[in-house]
C-alpha positions as CSV (number, residue, x, y, z in Angstrom):
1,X,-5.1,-19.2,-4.1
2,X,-7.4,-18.7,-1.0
3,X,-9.2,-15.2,-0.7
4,X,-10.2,-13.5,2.6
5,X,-12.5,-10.5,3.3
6,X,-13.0,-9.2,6.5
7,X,-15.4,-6.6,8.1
8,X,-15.3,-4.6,4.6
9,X,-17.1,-1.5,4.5
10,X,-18.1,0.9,1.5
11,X,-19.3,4.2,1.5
12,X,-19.9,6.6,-0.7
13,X,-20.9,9.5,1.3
14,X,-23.8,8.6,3.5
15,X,-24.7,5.5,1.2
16,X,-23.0,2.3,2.7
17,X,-23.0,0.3,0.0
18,X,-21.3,-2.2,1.4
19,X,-21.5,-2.9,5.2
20,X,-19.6,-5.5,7.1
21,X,-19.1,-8.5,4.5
22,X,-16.7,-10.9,5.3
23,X,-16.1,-14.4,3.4
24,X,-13.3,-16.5,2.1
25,X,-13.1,-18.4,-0.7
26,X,-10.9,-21.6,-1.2
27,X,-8.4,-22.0,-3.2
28,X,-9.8,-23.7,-6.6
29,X,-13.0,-22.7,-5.5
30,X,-15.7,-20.9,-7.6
31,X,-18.0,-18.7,-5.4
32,X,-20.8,-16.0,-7.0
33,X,-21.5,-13.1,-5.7
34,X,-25.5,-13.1,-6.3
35,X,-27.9,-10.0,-5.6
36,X,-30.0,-7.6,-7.0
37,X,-28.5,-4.3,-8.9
38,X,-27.1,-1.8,-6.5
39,X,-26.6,-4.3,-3.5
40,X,-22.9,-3.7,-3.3
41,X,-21.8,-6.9,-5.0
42,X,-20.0,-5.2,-7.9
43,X,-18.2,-2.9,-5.4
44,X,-16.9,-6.0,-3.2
45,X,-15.3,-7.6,-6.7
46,X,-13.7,-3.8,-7.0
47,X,-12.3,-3.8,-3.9
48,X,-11.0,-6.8,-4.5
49,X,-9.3,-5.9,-7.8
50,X,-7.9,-2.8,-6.0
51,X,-10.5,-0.7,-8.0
52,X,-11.7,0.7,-5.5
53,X,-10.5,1.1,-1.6
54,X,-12.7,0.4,1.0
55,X,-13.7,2.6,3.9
56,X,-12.5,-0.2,6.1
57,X,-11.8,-3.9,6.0
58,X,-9.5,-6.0,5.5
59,X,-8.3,-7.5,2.1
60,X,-5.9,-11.2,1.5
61,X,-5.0,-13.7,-0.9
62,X,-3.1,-15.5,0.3
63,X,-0.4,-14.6,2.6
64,X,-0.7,-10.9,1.1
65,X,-2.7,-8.5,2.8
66,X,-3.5,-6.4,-0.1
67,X,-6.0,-3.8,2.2
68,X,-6.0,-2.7,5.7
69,X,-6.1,0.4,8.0
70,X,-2.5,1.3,6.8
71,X,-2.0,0.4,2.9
72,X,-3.4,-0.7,0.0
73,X,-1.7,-2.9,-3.3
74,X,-2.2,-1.3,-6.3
75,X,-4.2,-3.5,-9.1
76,X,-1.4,-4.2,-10.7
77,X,0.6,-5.5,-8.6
78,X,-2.2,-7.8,-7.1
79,X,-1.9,-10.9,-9.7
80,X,-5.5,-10.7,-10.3
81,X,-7.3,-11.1,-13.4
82,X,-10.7,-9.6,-14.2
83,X,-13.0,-10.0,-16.9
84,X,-15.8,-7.0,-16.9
85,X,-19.0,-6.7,-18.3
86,X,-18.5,-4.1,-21.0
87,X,-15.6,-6.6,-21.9
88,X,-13.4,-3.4,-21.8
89,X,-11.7,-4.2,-24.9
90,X,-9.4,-1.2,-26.9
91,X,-11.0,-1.4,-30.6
92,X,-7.6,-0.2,-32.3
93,X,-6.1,-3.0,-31.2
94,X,-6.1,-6.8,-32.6
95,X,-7.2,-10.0,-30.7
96,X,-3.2,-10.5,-30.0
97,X,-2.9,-7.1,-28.9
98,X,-5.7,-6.9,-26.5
99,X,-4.5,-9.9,-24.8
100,X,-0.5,-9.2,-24.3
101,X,-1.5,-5.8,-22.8
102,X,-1.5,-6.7,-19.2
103,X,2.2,-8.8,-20.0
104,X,3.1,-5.6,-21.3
105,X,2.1,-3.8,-18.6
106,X,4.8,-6.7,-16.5
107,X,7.2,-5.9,-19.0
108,X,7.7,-9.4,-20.3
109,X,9.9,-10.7,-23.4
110,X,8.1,-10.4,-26.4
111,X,8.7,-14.1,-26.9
112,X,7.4,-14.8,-23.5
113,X,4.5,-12.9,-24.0
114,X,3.7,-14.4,-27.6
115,X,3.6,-17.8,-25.5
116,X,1.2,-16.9,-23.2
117,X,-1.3,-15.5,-25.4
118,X,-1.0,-18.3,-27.6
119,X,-2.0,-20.5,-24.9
120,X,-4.5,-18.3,-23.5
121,X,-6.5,-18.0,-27.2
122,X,-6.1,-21.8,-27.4
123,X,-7.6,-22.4,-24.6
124,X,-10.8,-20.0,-25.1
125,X,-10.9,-21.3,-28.9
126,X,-9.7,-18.5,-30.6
127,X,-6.5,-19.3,-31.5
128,X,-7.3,-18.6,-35.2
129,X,-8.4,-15.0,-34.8
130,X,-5.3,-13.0,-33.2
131,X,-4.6,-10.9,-35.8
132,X,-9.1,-9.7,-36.0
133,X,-10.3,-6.6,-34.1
134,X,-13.1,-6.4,-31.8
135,X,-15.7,-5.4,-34.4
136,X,-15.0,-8.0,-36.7
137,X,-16.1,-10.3,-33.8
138,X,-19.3,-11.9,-32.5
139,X,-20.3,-10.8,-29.0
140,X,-19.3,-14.2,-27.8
141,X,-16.0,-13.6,-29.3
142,X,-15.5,-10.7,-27.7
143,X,-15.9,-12.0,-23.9
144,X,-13.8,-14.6,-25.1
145,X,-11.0,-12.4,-25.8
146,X,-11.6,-10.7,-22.4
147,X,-11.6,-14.1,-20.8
148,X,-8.2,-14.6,-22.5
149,X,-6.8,-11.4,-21.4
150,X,-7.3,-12.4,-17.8
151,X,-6.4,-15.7,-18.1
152,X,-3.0,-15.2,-19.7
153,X,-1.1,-13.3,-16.9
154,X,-2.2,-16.7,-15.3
155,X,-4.0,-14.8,-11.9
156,X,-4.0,-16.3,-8.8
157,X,-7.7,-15.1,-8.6
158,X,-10.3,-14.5,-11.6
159,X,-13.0,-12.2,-10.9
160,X,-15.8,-11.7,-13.6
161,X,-18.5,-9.1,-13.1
162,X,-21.2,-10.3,-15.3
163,X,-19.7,-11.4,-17.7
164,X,-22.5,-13.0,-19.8
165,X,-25.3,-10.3,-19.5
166,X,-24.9,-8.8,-22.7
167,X,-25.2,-12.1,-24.7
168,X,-28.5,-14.1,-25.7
169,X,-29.6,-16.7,-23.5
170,X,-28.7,-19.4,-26.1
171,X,-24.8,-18.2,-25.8
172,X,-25.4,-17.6,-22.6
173,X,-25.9,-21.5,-22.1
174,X,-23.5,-22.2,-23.8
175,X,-20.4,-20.2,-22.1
176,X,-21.7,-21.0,-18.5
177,X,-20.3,-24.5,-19.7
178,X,-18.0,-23.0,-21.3
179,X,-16.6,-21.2,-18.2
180,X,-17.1,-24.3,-15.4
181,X,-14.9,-26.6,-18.0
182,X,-12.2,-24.2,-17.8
183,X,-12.3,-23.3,-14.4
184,X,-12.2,-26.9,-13.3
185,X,-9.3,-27.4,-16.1
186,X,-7.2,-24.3,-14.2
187,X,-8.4,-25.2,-11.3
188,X,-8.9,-21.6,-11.0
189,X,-10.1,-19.6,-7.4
190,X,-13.0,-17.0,-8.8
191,X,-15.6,-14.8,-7.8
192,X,-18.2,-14.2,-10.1
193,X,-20.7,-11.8,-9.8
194,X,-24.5,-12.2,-11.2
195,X,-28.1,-11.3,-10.6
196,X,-29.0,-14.7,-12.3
197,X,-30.4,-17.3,-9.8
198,X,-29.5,-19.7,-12.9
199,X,-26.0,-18.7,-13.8
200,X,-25.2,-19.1,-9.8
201,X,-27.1,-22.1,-9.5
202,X,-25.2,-23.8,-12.5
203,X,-21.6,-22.5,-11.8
204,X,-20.9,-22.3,-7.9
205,X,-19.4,-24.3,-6.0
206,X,-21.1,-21.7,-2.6
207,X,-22.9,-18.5,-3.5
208,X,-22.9,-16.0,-1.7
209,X,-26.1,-14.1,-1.5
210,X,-26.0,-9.8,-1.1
211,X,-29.3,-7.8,-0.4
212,X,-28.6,-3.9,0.8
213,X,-24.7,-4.3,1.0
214,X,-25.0,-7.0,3.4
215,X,-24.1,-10.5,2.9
216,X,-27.4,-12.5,3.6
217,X,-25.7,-15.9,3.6
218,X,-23.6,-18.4,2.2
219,X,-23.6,-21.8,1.5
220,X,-23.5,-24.6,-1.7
221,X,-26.9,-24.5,-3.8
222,X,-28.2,-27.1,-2.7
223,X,-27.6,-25.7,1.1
224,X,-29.3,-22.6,0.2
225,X,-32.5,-23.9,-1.8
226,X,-32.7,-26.2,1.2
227,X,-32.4,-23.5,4.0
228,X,-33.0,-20.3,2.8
229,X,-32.1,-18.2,6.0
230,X,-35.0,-15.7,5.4
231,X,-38.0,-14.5,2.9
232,X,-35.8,-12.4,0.7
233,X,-33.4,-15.6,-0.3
234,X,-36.3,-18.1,-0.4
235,X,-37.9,-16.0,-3.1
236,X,-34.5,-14.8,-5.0
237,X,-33.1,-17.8,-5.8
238,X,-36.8,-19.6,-6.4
């Protein structure tokens, strides 16, 4: 599913932490959001999610307009997964449990739900470890069952908000291939957000580059290494 954002603006007070940032992204596509901490790229994926609303701006996927100057879709109505960097996971509950909860929250047959969780641990390699809970898991594990969670209520977009910072840069490696195979098997539309020059670098198919809640520019890594539009890219992403 195609994603538009148009003229969005943040503010939180007198801090505009995001100012004017439009972009699309295809449908299929992968596109990071890459910045430095606090430049508003964590609040855009918010918005997005419904999260947050923004001051102004214009939100769609689609044909829905999910936020303008007159409403705004609540999250979970807005068939959008997201994977946060906490992982966000409810220790009381099992693998299985943590996944169905956003089918529960559809209200789906149980049996309907079983099958999509099923599928969704399959596919993140996990389909062993339903019945585990979160501290009887690797870290790994755990965004893996976050990953899942998203993935099973089959979004039409994914967003991830770095999702890999808490694990070692071994594992790190290892799930950023992890993540491209099964976004190209989905053939998933996401927005991933990252201060990692690598992680964009490796993953995107555009990055979109944020510096003071303004988007700097936007292009295919190889487009931006090539033409870095000023100073502050050239040296980010080098």
């Amino acid at each position: 599913m195609n994603v538009k954002i148009d003229s969005l603006y943040k503010s939180f007070g007198n801090n505009h932490v995001v100012d004017n940032v439009s972009f699309a992204i295809n449908d299929g596509e992968l596109v990071t959001l890459l910045g430095p901490s606090g430049c508003g790229k964590t609040t855009v994926l918010r918005v997005l999610a419904g999260l947050e609303q923004p001051t102004s701006g214009t939100v769609r996927v689609g044909e829905k307009v999910f936020n303008d100057a007159t409403h705004a879709t609540p999250p979970h109505q807005r068939g959008i997964g997201m994977v946060f960097q906490s992982y966000a996971l409810w220790p009381h509950r099992t693998v299985f449990e943590n996944v169905s909860f956003p089918l529960e929250i559809r209200k789906l047959a149980a049996s309907e739900r079983a099958s999509k969780i099923a599928q969704a641990l399959k596919l993140v390699d996990l389909g062993e470890l339903g019945h585990r809970y979160p501290h009887e898991l690797s870290g790994g594990q755990q965004q893996r069952v976050a990953l899942a969670r998203a993935i099973a209520q089959q979004p039409t977009v994914l967003l991830l908000d770095e999702p890999l910072s808490n694990l070692d840069a071994k594992l790190r490696e290892q799930m950023r291939g992890d993540l491209k195979a099964l976004q190209q098997s989905l053939k998933l539309t996401m927005l991933y957000v990252t201060h990692d020059r690598l992680e964009a670098l490796e993953l995107s198919h555009r990055m979109a580059i944020m510096d003071h809640g303004k988007l700097v520019q936007m292009g295919t890594p190889d487009e931006i290494r090539e033409n870095p539009v000023n100073d502050f890219v050239r040296h980010f992403i080098s």
